[in-house]
C-alpha positions in Angstrom: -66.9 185.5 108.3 -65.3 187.4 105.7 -63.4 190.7 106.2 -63.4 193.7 104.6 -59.6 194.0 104.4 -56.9 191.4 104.8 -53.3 191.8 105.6 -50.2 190.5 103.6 -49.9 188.4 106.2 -53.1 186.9 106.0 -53.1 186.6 102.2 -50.1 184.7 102.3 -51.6 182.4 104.2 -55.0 181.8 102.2 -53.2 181.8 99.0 -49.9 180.1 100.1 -47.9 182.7 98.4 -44.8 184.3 100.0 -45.4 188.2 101.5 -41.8 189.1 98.9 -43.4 187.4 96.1 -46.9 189.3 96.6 -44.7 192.5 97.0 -42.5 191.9 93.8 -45.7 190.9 91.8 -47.5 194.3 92.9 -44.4 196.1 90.6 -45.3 193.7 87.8 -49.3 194.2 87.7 -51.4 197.1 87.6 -54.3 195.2 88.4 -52.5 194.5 92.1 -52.6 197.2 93.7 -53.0 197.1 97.6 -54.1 199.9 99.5 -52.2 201.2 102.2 -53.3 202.1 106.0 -52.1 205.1 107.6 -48.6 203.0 109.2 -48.1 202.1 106.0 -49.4 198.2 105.5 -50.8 197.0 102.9 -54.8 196.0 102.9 -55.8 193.4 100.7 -59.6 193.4 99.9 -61.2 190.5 98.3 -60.9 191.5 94.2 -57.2 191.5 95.5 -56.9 187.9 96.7 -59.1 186.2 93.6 -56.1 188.1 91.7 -53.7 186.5 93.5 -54.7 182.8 93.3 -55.6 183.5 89.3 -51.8 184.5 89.3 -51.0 181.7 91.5 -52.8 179.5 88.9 -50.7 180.9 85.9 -47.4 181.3 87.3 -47.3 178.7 89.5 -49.4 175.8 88.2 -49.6 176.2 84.3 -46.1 178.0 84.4 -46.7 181.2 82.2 -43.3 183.8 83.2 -45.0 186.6 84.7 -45.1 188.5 81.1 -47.3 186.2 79.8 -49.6 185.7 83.0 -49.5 190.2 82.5 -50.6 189.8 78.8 -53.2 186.9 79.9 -54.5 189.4 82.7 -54.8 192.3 80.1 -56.3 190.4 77.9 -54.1 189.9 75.3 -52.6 186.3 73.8 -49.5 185.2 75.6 -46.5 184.6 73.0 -46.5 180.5 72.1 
């Protein structure tokens, strides 16, 4: 059953990513941008998490720095 709203906790688990590293990217990308609940945790919604592994996928797997993955998520050309 899918949720509504996720936790960190529970993103880092789907998406194998580490709760700091989900953190620091939400300073790099605008696009990230977690809600927060009234004691202050972040929610996650789904849009969020498809973000995340297509991050994942850049940083991580085809090893773009996180300037390029930004530029490839805005929509612009990375630098060759």
């Amino acid at each position: 059953m899918k949720k509504l709203y996720y936790s960190i906790g529970e993103v880092s688990e789907i998406t194998e990513i580490e709760p700091h590293v989900l953190r620091y990217w939400e300073t790099i990308f605008d696009d990230l941008t977690p809600r927060k609940n009234k004691a202050g945790n972040r929610t996650y919604k789904e849009d969020d998490i498809t973000l995340v592994l297509k991050l994942k996928k850049l940083i991580q797997d085809q090893k773009y720095s996180t300037a390029g993955a930004k530029k490839i998520i805005e929509g612009e050309e990375p630098d060759p």
